[in-house]
C-alpha positions in Angstrom: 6.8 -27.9 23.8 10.3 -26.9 25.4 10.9 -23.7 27.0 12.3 -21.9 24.1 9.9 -22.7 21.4 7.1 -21.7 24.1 8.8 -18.1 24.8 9.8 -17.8 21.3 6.1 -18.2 19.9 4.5 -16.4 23.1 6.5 -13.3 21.9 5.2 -13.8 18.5 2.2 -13.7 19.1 2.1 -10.8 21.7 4.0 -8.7 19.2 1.5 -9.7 16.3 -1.4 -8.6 18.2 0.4 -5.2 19.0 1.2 -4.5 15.9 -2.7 -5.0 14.9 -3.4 -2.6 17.8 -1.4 0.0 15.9 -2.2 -0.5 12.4 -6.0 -0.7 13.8 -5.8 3.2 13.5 -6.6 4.7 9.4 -7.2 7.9 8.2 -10.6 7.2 8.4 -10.3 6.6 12.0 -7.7 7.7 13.2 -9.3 8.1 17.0 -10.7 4.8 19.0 -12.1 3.9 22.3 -10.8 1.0 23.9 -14.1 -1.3 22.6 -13.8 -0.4 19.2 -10.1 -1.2 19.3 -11.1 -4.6 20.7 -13.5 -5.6 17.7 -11.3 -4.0 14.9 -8.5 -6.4 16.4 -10.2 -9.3 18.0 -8.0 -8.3 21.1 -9.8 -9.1 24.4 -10.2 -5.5 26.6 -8.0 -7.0 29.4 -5.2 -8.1 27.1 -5.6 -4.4 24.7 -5.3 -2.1 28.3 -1.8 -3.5 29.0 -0.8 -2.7 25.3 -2.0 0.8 25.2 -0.9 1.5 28.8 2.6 0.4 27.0 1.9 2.5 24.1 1.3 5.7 25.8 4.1 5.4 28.1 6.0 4.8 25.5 4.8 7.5 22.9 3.1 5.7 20.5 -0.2 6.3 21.0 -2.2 9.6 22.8 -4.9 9.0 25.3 -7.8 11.7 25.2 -8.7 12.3 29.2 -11.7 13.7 28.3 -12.6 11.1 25.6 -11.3 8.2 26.9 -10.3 7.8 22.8 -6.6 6.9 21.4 -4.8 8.1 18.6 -1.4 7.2 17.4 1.4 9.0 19.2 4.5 11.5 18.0 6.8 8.5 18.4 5.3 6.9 15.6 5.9 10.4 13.8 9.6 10.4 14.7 10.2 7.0 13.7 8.2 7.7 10.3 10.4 10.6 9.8 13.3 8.5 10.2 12.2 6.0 7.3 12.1 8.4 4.9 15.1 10.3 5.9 17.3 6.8 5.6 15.0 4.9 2.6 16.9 4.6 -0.3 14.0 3.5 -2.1 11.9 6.8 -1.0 14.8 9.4 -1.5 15.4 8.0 -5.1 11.7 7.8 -6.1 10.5 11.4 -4.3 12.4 13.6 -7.4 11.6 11.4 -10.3 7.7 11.0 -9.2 7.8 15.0 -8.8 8.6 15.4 -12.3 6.6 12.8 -13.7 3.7 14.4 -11.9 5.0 17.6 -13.0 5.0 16.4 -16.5 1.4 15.4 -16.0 -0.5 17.3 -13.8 -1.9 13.8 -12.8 -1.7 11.8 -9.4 1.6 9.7 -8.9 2.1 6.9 -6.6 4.6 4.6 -5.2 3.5 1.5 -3.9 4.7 -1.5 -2.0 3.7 -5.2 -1.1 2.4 -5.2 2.8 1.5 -8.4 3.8 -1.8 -9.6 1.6 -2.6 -5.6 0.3 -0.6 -3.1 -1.9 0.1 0.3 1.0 0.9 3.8 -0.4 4.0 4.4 0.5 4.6 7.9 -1.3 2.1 10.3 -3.0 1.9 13.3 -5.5 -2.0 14.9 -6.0 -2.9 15.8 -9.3 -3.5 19.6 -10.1 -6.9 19.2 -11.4 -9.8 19.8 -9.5 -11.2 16.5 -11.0 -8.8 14.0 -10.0 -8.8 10.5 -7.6 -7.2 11.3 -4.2 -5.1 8.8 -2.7 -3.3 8.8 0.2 0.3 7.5 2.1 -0.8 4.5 4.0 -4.1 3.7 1.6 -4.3 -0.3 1.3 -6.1 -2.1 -1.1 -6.2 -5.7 -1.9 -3.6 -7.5 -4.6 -6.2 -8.1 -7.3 -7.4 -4.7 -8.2 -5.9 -1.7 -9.8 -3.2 -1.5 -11.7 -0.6 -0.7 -9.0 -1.9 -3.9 -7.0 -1.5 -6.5 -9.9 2.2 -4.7 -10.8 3.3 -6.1 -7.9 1.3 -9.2 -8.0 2.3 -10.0 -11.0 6.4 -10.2 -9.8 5.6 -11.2 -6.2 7.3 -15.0 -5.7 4.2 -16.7 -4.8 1.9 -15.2 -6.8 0.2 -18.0 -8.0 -0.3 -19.7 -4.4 -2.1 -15.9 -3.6 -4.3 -16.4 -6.5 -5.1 -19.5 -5.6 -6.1 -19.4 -2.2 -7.4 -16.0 -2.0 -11.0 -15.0 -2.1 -11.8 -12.4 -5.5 -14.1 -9.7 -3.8 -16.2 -7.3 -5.4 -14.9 -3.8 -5.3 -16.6 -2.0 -8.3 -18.5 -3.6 -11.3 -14.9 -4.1 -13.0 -13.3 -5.9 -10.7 -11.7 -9.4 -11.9 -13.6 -11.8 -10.4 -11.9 -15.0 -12.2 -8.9 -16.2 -11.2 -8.0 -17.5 -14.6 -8.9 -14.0 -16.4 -6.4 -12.6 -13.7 -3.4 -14.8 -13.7 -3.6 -14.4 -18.0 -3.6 -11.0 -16.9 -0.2 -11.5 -14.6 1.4 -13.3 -16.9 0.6 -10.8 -19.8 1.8 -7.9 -17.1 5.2 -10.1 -16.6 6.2 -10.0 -20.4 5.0 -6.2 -20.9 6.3 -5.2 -17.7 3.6 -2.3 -17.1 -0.3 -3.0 -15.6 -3.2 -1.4 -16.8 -6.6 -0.9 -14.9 -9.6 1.3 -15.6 -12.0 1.2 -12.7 -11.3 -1.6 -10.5 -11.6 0.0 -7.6 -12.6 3.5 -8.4 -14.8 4.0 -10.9 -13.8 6.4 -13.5 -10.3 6.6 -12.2 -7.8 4.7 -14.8 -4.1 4.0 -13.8 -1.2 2.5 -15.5 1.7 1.3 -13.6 5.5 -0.4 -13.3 7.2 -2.7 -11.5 10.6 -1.2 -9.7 12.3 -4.8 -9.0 16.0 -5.4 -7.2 18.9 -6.9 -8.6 17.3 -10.2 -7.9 14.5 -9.1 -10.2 12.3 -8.9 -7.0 9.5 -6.8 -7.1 9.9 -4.3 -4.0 7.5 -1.2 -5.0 5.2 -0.4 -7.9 4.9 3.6 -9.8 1.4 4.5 -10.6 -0.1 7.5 -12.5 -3.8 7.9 -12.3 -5.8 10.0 -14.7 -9.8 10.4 -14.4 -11.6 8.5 -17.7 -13.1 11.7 -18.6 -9.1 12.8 -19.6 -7.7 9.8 -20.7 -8.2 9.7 -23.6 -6.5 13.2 -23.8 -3.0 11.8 -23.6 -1.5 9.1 -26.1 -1.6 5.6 -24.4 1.6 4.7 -26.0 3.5 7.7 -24.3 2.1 7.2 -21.1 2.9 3.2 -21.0 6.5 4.2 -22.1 6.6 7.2 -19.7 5.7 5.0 -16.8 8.3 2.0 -17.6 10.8 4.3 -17.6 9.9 5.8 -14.8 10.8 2.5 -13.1 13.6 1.7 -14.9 15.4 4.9 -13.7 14.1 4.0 -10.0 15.9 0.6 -10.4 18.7 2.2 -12.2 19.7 4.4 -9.3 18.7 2.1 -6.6 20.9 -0.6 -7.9 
């Protein structure tokens, strides 16, 4: 192996494994010692000290004294701060998801392809006490929900995913065959909307659209989520229209 290949995959792979050292953190732990770190990532204690040292020099992560715990850093918050400012795709989307969850009273979502997993990316809670709470930086696998398979469904590889990747139980209505759900794809390519009820949440249902580029490459997905008990409140028809259009006019401005 000649010199650059060697320095070019060395900084590959340092900079993989500190990206994992930062998206290691989640709402639901958002604080971690420096062994828990180290089996969340795989990351050896030596090799995760010179990371965080770098990390907390440089702002993106917090070091508790006391605790000897980390947390993610105000840089991180500056920088997130500036991705919203400056993303087209966010400043579009943030009105017209207001009003449709407006319209509603129902949770609205905007989602986005990150790596393997569909990420929240923008978030409106419903007004109802009952309601399924979701939050910006949720993940959740490709398979499962209607928001995941929206963008499965228009992702380039899409069949390769299905093939190779492993169908895990997440509720009792989770797709489990890999033929049910690439007849489901396909069927979500020529409507252009997914439906789920309880895939991942039970009793939560969710219908959701594609927002696609000038390429007709999916780069987010629009969700509204509405409790089974209510569902059947609201005409299916509307709400299918409602939520196409909502991505059409996403697209519309974007491009």
């Amino acid at each position: 192996m000649n010199q650059e290949i060697f320095e070019k995959n060395y900084t590959m792979s340092s900079l993989h494994k500190a990206i994992k050292v930062l998206k290691a953190f989640t709402k639901d732990e958002p604080s971690l010692s420096l062994t828990e770190l180290s089996k969340k990532t795989g990351i050896s204690i030596s090799s995760l000290q010179r990371f965080v040292s770098t990390f907390v020099y440089e702002g993106f992560l917090h070091k508790d004294e006391r605790t000897k715990r980390y947390q993610l850093g105000h840089s991180l918050l500056y920088l997130g701060n500036l991705v919203k400012e400056e993303s087209s795709l966010i400043i579009v989307a943030e009105p017209i998801l207001k009003k449709l969850n407006e319209q509603f009273g129902e949770s609205v979502s905007m989602n986005i392809i990150d790596g393997l997993e569909r990420r929240c990316i923008l978030n409106y809670d419903s007004t109802y006490p009952l309601s399924t709470k979701m939050f910006v930086g949720d993940t959740s696998p490709l398979y499962a929900g209607a928001s995941s398979k929206a963008l499965l469904a228009f992702m380039a590889n899409a069949e390769e995913y299905v093939e190779r990747i492993e169908l895990e139980l997440i509720s009792d209505k989770t797709i489990l065959s890999k033929e049910q759900l690439w007849e489901e794809l396909l069927q979500i390519r020529k409507q252009r909307f997914a439906k789920s009820n309880s895939e991942r949440v039970r009793g939560a249902c969710s219908l959701s659209a594609p927002i696609l580029d000038a390429s007709q490459q999916v780069i987010a997905s629009v969700s509204l989520v509405i409790p089974e008990v209510r569902y059947n409140d609201y005409d299916e028809n509307q709400l299918i229209g409602t939520i196409q259009s909502v991505g059409l006019e996403i697209e519309k401005q974007l491009f």
